[in-house]
Legacy VTK file of the C-alpha trace (Angstrom):
# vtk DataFile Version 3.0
C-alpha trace
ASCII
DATASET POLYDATA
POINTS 255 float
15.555 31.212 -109.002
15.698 27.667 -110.010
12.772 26.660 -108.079
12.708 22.991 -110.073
15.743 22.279 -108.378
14.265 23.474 -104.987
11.427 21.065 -105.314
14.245 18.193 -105.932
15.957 19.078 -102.632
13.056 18.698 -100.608
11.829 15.349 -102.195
15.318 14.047 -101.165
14.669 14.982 -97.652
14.359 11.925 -95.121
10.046 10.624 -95.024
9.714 10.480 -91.215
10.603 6.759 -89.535
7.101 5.114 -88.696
8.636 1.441 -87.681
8.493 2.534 -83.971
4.499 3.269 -83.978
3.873 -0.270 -85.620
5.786 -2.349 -83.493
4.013 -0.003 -80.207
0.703 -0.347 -81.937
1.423 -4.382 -82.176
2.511 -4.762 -78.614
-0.636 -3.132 -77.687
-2.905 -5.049 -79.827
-1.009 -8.412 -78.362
-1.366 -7.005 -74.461
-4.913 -6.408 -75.341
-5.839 -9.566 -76.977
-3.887 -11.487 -73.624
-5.244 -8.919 -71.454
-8.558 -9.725 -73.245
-10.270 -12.977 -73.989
-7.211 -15.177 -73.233
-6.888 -13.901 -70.087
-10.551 -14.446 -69.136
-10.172 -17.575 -70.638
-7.074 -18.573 -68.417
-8.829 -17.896 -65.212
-12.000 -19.546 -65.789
-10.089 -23.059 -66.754
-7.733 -21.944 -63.264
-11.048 -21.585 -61.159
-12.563 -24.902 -62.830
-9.666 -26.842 -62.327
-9.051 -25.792 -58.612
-13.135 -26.349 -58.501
-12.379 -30.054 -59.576
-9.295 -30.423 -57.071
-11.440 -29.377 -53.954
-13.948 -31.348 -55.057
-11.760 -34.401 -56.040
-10.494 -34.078 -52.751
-13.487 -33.681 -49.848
-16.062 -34.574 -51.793
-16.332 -37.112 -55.018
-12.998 -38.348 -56.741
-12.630 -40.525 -59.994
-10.407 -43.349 -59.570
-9.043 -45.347 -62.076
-9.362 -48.570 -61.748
-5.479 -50.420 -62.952
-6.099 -53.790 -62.787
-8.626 -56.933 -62.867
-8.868 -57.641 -59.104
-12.535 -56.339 -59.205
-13.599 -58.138 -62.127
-16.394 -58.500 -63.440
-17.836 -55.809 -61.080
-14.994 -53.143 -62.346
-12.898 -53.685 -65.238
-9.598 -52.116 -66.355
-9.622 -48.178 -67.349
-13.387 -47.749 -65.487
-13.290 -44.488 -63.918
-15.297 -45.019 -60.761
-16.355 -42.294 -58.687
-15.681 -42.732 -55.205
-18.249 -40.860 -52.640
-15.817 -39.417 -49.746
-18.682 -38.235 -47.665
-20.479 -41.549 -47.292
-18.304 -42.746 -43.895
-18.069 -38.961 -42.942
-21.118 -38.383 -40.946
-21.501 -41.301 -38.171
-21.772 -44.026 -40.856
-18.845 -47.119 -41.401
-18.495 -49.212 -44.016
-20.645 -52.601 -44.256
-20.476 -56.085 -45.364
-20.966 -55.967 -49.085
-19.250 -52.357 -49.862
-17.088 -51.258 -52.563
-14.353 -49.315 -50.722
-11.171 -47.481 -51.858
-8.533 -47.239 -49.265
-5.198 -46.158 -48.707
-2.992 -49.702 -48.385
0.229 -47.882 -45.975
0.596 -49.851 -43.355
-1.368 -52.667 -43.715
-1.613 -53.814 -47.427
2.489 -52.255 -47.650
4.948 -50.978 -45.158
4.988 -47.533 -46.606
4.050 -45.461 -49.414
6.437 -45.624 -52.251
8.659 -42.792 -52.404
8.050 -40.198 -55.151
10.126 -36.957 -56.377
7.916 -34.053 -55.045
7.519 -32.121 -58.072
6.466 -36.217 -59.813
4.291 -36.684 -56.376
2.290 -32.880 -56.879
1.658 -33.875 -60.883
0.962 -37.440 -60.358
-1.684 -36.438 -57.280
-3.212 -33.685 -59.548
-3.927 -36.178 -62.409
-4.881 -39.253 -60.152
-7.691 -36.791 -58.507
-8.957 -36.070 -61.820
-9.085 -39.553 -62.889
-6.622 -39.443 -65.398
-3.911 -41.222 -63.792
-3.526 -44.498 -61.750
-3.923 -44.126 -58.539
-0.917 -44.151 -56.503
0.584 -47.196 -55.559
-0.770 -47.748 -51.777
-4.344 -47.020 -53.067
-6.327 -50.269 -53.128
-10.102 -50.802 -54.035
-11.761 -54.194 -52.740
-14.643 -55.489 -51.330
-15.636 -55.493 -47.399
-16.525 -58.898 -46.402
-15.839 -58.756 -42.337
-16.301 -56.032 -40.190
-14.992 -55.534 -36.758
-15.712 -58.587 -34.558
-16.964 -60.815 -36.937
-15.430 -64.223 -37.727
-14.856 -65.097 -41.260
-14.179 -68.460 -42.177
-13.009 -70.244 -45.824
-14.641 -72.629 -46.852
-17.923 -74.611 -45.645
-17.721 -77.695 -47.198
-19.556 -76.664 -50.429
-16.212 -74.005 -50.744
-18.419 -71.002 -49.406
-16.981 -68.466 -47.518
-18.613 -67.767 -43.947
-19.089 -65.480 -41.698
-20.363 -65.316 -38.229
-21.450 -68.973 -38.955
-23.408 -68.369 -42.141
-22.444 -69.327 -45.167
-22.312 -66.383 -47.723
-23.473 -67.258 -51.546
-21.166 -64.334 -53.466
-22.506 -64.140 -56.768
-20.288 -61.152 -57.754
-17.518 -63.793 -57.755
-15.681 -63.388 -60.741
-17.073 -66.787 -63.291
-15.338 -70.067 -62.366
-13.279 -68.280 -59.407
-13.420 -70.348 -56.259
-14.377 -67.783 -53.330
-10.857 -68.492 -52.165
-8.068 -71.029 -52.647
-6.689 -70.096 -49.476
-7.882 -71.588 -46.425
-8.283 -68.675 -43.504
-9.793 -68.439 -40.233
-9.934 -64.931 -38.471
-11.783 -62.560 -36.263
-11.887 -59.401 -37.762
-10.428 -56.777 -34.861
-12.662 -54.081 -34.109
-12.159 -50.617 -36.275
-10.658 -53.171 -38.873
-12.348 -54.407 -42.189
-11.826 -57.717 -44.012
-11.202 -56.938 -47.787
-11.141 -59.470 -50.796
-11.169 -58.629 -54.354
-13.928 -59.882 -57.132
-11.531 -61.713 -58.757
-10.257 -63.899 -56.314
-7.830 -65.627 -58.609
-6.164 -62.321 -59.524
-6.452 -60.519 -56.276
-4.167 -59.293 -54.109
-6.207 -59.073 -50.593
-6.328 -59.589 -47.203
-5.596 -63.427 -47.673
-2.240 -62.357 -48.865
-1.112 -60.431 -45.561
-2.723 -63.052 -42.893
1.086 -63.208 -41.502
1.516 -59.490 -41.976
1.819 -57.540 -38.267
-1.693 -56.032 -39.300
-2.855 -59.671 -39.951
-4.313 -58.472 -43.208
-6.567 -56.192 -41.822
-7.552 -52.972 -43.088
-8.088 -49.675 -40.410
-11.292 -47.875 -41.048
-9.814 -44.552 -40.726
-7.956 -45.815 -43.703
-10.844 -45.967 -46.026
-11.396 -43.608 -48.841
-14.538 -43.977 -49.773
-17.425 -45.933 -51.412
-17.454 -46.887 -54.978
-20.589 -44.815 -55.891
-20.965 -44.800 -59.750
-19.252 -46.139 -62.549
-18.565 -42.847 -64.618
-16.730 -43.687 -67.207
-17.095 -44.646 -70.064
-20.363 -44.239 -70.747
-21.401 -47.468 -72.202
-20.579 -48.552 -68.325
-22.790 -45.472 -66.646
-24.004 -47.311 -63.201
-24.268 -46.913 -59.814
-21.890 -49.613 -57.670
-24.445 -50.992 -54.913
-23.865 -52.807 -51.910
-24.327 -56.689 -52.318
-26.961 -58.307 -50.362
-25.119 -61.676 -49.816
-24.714 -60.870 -46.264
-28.067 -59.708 -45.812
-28.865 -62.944 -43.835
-25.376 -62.676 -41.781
-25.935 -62.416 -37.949
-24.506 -59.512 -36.331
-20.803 -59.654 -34.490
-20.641 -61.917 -31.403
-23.610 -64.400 -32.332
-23.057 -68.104 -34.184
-19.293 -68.634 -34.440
-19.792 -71.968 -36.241
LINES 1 256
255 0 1 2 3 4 5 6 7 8 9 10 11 12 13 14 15 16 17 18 19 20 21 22 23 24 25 26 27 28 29 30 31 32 33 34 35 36 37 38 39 40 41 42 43 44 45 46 47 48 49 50 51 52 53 54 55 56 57 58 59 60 61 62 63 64 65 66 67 68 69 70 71 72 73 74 75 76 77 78 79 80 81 82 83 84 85 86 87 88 89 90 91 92 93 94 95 96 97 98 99 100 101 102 103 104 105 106 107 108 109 110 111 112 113 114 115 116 117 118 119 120 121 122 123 124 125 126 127 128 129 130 131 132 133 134 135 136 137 138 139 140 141 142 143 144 145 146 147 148 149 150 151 152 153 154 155 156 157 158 159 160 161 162 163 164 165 166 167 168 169 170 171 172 173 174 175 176 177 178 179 180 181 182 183 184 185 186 187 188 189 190 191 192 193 194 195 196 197 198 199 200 201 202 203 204 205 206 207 208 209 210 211 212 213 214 215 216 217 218 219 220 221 222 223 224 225 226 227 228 229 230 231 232 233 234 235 236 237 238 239 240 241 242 243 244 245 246 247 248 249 250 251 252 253 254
C-alpha cells in the first residue's frame, strides 16, 4: 500500500469554512458593545436632556438675548435665565422688573408661522438657550402696572408715573428716556414695557395706536430675568430697579 500517497489525499481534503463564526462572533461583540456602554450612555444623555426640557419649560429657561434693546443691562448673545415660577404663586410683576413675554397679540397680530418639524427643533434649542427665541418672544422692562398713569416727559425729559417723576439710571448712556411723547393709563391686568435702550427699542411706545394700545397682558408674561448665566465673565443676578421705589401706588397723584 502506497500509504505516501494516502497521506496526499487527505491533505487535499477541504480545511473546514470558519468565515461564518467570525462574522457571528463580530456581530455579537458589536450588539454587546451597543447593548453595553453606548447604550447606557444613550439613555443617560435621553433622561438629561428631557430633565433640561421639563425644566426649561415649568421651571427656569435660558433665553437668548438677539438684540440691543436691553442695553447696557443685557447685551447681545447673554444667556439670561428666566425664573418661570416667580409670578406663579399669587405674585405679579412690578415696576422695575425684567420680564420675558410672549408678544402675540399685543406686540404682533400672531405668531409667525413655522413648519412643524422647524417649530419642534427650533422650540427644543430655544429652551436650551441655544437658539433665538422665537419671534413673538420679547424681553423689556415693566415701567406701568395696571392703573397707573405714565406720562413722557416732565420738563427735565423724565418719564413719570402716577405724578412722580422717575430718575432711570439703567437708561442706556446718552438715550433720552423717550423721544416719543405718550400719555396713558395702564389698563388693569396690563403692563407698560420699554426697553433699556430706548433709541433701539421696539416697545410699547411703538403700538400706542395698536387695538391693545401697546399694552402687554399679564397672563402673557414669561417670567423674570433672574441671572445672567452666560458667559461667565457676565455671571449676575438681574434685580429689580429701585427708580420707582418713591412712585405712589395706582389711583393717587395723576399730575
Amino acid at each position: 500500500m502506497d500509504t505516501e500517497a494516502q497521506h496526499k489525499e487527505r491533505d487535499r481534503s477541504p480545511e473546514p469554512d470558519t468565515s461564518g463564526e467570525e462574522e457571528r462572533s463580530r456581530s455579537v461583540r458589536i450588539a454587546a458593545l451597543v447593548g453595553g456602554p453606548w447604550r447606557k450612555a444613550g439613555l443617560l444623555a435621553l433622561v438629561c436632556l428631557v430633565f433640561l426640557l421639563l425644566l426649561s419649560t415649568y421651571v427656569m429657561q435660558p433665553f437668548l438675548i438677539p438684540s440691543g434693546s436691553m442695553e447696557p443691562t443685557l447685551q447681545v448673545g447673554d444667556r439670561v435665565l428666566v425664573d418661570k415660577l416667580a409670578y406663579r404663586f399669587g405674585d405679579v410683576p412690578q415696576r422695575g422688573d425684567v420680564v420675558v413675554f410672549d408678544g402675540a397679540g399685543s406686540f404682533v397680530r400672531e405668531a409667525p408661522a413655522q413648519n412643524p418639524v422647524t417649530r419642534v427643533v427650533h422650540g427644543a434649542a430655544a429652551a436650551l438657550g441655544l437658539a433665538a427665541p422665537a419671534g413673538a418672544d420679547y424681553v423689556k422692562r415693566v415701567v406701568g402696572v395696571g392703573g397707573d398713569h405714565v406720562v413722557c416727559c416732565d420738563e427735565r425729559g423724565r418719564i413719570k408715573v402716577n405724578g412722580r417723576p422717575v430718575d432711570e439710571a439703567y437708561v442706556y448712556p446718552g438715550n433720552p428716556p423717550s423721544q416719543v411723547p405718550f400719555d396713558i393709563v395702564v389698563p388693569a391686568g396690563t403692563l407698560w414695557v420699554m426697553g433699556d435702550h430706548r433709541s433701539r427699542s421696539s416697545d410699547s411706545r411703538d403700538h400706542l395706536g395698536d387695538p391693545g394700545g401697546g399694552m402687554v397682558p399679564v397672563g402673557q408674561v414669561i417670567g423674570r430675568a433672574g441671572w445672567i448665566g452666560w458667559p461667565f465673565s457676565r455671571w449676575t443676578s438681574v434685580k429689580r430697579t429701585g427708580a420707582f421705589d418713591r412712585v405712589p401706588a395706582a389711583g393717587g397723584s395723576h399730575g
